[in-house]
N, C-alpha and C positions, 0 to 999 in steps of 0.2 A: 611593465614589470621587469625588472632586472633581474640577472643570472642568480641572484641570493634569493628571492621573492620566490623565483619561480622554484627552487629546492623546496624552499619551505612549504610552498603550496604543493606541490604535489605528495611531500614529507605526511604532510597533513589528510592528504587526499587519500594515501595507502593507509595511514591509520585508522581514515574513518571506516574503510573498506574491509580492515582488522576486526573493529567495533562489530562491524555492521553480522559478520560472522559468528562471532559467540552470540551473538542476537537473532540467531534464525534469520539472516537478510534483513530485518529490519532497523532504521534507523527513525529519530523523531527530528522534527526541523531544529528542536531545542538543541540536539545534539553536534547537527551541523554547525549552526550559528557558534556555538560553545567552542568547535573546534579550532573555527575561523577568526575567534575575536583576537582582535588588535592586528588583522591586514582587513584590510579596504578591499571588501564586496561589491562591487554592483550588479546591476541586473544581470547583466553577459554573463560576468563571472558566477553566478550564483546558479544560472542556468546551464554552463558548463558542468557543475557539480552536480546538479540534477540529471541532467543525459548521461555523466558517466557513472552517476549509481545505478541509474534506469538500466543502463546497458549492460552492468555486471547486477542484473538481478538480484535490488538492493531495493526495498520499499521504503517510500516517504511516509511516516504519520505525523500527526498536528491530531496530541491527546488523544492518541486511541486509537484516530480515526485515519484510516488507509484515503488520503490522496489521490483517489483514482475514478473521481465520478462516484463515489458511495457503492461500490458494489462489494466492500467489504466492509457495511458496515458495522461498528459494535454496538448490542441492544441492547439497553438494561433492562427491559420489561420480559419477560420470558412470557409473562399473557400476551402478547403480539406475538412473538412466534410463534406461539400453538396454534392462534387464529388462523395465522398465515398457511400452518402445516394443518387442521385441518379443514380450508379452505380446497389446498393442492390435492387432499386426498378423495375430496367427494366429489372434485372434477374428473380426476381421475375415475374412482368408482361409474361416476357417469357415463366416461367414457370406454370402459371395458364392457360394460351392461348392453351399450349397443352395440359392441364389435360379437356378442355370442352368438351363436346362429339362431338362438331359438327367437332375440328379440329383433331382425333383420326383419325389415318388409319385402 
């Protein structure tokens, strides 16, 4: 990359990090690619972009969905969450039931 390329990339790199702020840290990969078009990505450099969003606490989504092993992911069924939540409550319940003294052995 030449001394012009590398302006523009990094031109580019503070803009996305602009975006990425009115957007609550988030940004989607459409966004990225959109920023980049018409300079030559490849995998190094695309992973560069990745670690310095990573590192200024800047999220990746692909439609919705948070980048990160699924631990954020978005649900459309709101019947699966309630299942799930009251799933966690009756464990819970469970387990309070035998921390009380009276049901101890």
């Amino acid at each position: 990359m030449d001394q012009m390329q590398e302006e523009q990339f990094t031109k580019t790199l503070l803009a996305l990090m602009d975006k990425a702020k009115q957007k609550k840290n988030i940004l989607e990969y459409s966004e990225i690619n959109d920023a980049f078009a018409g300079m030559e990505l490849d995998e190094e450099k695309m992973d560069l972009i990745l670690e310095f969003l990573e590192k200024h606490n800047i999220d990746i989504m692909q439609n919705g969905v948070k980048e990160n092993g699924g631990e954020d992911l978005l649900i459309d069924n709101d019947d699966d969450v309630l299942l799930v939540e009251e799933e966690e409550v009756e464990l819970i319940d469970e387990e309070m039931c035998r921390c009380l003294p009276q049901n101890r052995k």
